[in-house]
N, C-alpha and C positions, 0 to 999 in steps of 0.2 A: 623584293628588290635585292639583288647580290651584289657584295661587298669588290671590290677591287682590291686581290692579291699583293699589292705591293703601297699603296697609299691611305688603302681601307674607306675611300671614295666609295658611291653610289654607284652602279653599272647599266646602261640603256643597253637592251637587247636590239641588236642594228643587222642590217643586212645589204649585204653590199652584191651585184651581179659585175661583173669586167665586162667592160665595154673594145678591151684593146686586144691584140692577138698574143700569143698562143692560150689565152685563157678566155677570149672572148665569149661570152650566156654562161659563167659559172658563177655560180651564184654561196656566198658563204654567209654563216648564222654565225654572230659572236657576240661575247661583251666587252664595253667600251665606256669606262670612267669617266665620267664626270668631272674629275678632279685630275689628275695627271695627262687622263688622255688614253694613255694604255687600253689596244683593242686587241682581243683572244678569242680565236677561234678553234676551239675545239673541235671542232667535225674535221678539220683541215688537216688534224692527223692520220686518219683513215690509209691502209693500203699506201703509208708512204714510200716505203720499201719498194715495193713492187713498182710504183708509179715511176719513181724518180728513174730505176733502172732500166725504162724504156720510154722516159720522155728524153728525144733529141735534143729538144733545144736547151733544156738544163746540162745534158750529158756536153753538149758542145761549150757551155759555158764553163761547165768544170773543167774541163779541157783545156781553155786556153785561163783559167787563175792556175792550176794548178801545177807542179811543176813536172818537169818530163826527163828523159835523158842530156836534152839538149841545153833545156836552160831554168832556171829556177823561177818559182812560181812568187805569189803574194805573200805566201807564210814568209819566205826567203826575206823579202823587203819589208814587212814588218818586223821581222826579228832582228833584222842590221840596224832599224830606223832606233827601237829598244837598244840597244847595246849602245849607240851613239849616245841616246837622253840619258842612260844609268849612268854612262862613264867608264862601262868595264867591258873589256874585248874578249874576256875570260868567264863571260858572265853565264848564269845557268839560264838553262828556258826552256819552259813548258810548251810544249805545241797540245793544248785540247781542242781535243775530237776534230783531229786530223782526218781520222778514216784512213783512208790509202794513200792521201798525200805525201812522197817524199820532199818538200824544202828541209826538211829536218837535216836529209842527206847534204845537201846543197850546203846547209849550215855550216856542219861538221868539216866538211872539202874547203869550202875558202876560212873557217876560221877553228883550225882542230884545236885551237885550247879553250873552246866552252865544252858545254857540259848540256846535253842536250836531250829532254827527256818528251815522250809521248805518253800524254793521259787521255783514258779514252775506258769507255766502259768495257770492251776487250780488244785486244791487243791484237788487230785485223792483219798488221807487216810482221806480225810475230819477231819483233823489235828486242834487242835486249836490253835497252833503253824504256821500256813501255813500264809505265806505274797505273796501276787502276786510281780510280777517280778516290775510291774512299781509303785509300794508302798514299795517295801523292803526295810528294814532300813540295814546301815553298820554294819558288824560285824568283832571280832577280829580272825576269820579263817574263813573262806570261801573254801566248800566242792564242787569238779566239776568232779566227777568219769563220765567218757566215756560221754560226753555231747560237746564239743567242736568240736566234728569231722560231729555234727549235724549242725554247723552255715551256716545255709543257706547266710545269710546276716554278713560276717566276723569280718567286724568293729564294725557295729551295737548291733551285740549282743554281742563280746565281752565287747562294752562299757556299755550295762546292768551289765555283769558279775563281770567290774573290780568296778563299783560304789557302789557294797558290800563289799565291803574292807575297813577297816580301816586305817589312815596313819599309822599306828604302828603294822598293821593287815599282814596275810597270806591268800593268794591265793593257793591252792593245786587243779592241773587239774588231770585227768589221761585220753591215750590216748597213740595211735602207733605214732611216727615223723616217717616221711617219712627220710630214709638217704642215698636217690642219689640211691641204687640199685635197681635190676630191676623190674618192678612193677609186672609184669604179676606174679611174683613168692610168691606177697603177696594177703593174705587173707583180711584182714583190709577192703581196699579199694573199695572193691567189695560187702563190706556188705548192706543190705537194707538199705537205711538213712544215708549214710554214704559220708556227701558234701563235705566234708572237708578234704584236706589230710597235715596236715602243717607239716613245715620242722622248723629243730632250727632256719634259719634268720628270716620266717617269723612270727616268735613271739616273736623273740627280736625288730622285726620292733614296733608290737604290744605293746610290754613291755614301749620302749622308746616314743614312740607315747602320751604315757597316766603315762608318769611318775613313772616308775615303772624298778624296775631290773627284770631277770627271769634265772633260775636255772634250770638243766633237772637232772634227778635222778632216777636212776633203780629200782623199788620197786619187791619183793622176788619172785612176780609172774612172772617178766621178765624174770626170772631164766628156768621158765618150760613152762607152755602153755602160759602163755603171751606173748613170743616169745623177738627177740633181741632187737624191735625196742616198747617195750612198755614203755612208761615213767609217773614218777611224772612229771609235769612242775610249777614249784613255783613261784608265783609273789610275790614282796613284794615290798614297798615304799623308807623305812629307811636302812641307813647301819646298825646303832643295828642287825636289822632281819635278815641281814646278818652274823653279827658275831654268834646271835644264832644258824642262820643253818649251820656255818662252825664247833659249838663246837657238835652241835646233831651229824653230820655224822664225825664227828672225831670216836667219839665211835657207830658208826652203820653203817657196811659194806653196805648194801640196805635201803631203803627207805621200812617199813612194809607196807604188804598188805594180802590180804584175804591169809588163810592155803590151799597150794594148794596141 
């Protein structure tokens, strides 16, 4: 019986096949905790590379989160949403494992006094902004759009992710939580590269593990194609950050994200 990487739970070896389209008779082998929930599929990394860059219906969906000449993507409106909760308009921020995404750009254009840096295992815009992962310095927002559901290694790399945070700093993820129903009926998990399927306990394990609170939050795109089970997930250190993010979504029904 094997252990669960982030809670140290018990793991049932599960197998799920998608019942829905564009993944409809795929069938995936993973484990799935007992205790938090957290299910990881291994095999599910194979040939990602290659997969993701000739699957349309992903390539069309990056497309419209991400941002273009014309108009700014979901990084864009998480990293305003952060600047609002911190309190600072000057504030620095991490976009990891952007890839080729320009919001960063978008960033800098409507707000040139932050300070805006791209971490990422190599420096793909050849940025001069770009810091590798195991040199990045802390900043006061930290940007993690659909990157989390890639952690091959769950503790490990979140503990990369949360050591760009500052104590008084925001973590902003985005990403499906799995919520107990039934899987064969979700898309998410079945996608190319896609190890990862966590649940709210096993990121509040994560959260308390590394000193940290964590919040889940509906951003506008959950509304339509990002479906029910899309989330913001917010880390932050201090109760201040707390109280900041209780008076932002006092007046903001959703958490903003890309014009869907």
């Amino acid at each position: 019986m094997s252990q669960c990487p982030v809670c140290g739970g018990e793991e049932d070896i599960v197998a799920h096949t998608c019942r829905v389209k564009p993944y409809q008779g795929k069938t995936m082998r993973g484990h799935q905790c007992r205790s938090c929930g957290l299910i990881r599929y291994p095999e599910n990394l194979g040939s990602y590379v290659k997969i993701i860059a000739r699957q349309s219906s992903e390539a069309a969906l990056r497309e419209l989160r991400n941002a273009n000449d014309e108009r700014p993507g979901r990084e864009f409106y998480m990293a305003e949403m952060g600047m609002e909760i911190v309190g600072k308009h000057n504030a620095s921020i991490s976009f990891f494992g952007s890839g080729l995404n320009t919001d960063h750009v978008w960033v800098k254009r409507m707000y040139p006094e932050v300070q805006t840096k791209l971490v990422d295992l190599e420096n793909m815009q050849e940025a001069e902004n770009f810091e590798p992962i195991a040199e990045a310095t802390p900043s006061d927002v930290v940007i993690a759009s659909e990157v989390i559901e890639h952690f091959t290694e769950p503790v490990a790399h979140f503990e990369s992710l949360l050591r760009l945070l500052k104590d008084d700093g925001i973590l902003i993820c985005s990403s499906n939580i799995y919520d107990g129903s039934n899987i064969t009926f979700h898309q998410y998990p079945f996608v190319p590269g896609h190890v990862a399927y966590w649940t709210p306990l096993s990121l509040i394990k994560v959260a308390a593990d590394h000193g940290c609170f964590v919040d889940f939050r509906t951003p506008e795109v959950g509304l339509t194609r990002g479906g029910p089970r899309k989330k913001y997930i917010i880390f932050y250190k201090r109760t201040e950050t707390l109280f900041r993010m209780s008076n932002y979504f006092g007046t903001h029904m959703h958490a903003p994200s890309e014009k869907a």
